[in-house]
C-alpha positions as CSV (number, residue, x, y, z in Angstrom):
1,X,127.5,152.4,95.8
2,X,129.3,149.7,98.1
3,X,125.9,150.1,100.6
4,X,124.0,149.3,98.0
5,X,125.5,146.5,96.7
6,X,125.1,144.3,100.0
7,X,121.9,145.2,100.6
8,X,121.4,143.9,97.6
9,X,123.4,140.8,98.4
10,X,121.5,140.7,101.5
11,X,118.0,140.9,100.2
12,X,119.2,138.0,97.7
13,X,120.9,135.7,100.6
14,X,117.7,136.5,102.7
15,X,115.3,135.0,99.3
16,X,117.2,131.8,98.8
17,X,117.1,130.9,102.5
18,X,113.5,131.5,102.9
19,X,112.8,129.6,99.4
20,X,115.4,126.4,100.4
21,X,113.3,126.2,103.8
22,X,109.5,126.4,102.0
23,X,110.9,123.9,99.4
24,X,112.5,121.4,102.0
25,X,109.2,122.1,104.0
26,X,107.2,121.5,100.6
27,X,109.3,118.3,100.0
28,X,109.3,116.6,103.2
29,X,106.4,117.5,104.7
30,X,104.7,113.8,104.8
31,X,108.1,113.1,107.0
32,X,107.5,116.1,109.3
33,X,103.8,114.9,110.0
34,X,104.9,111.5,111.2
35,X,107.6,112.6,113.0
36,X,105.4,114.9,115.3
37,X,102.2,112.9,115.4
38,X,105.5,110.2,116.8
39,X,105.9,112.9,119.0
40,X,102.4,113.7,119.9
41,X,102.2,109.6,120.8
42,X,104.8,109.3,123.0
43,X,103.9,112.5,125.1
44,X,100.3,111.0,125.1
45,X,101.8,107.7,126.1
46,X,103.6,109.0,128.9
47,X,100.7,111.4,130.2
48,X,98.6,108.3,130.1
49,X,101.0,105.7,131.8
50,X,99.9,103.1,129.3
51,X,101.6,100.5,127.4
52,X,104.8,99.5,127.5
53,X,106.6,97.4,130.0
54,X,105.0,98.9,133.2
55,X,101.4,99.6,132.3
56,X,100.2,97.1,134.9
57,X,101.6,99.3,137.6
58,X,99.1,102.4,137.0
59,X,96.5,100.0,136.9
């Protein structure tokens, strides 16, 4: 009966965390988008070699 029990525990544990992440996902999500199109800027930025303080040197 002990086995079953933290299996049990487990399998509840396990819900919870997957639940708290799709809410915190759910809840921030306009956050997460600007945060990786901020990303996806800067790579870009840097790829490019344009703007910022030494733009006129690729030029």
């Amino acid at each position: 009966m002990k086995g079953n029990n933290k299996i049990l525990v487990y399998a509840i544990c396990g819900f919870v965390t997957v639940a708290a992440a799709v809410t915190a996902i759910y809840l921030f999500r306009n956050e997460i988008a600007d945060f990786f199109v901020d990303i996806k800027a800067r790579i870009d930025e840097k790829r490019l070699g344009v703007g910022g303080e030494y733009a006129d040197e690729f030029e």
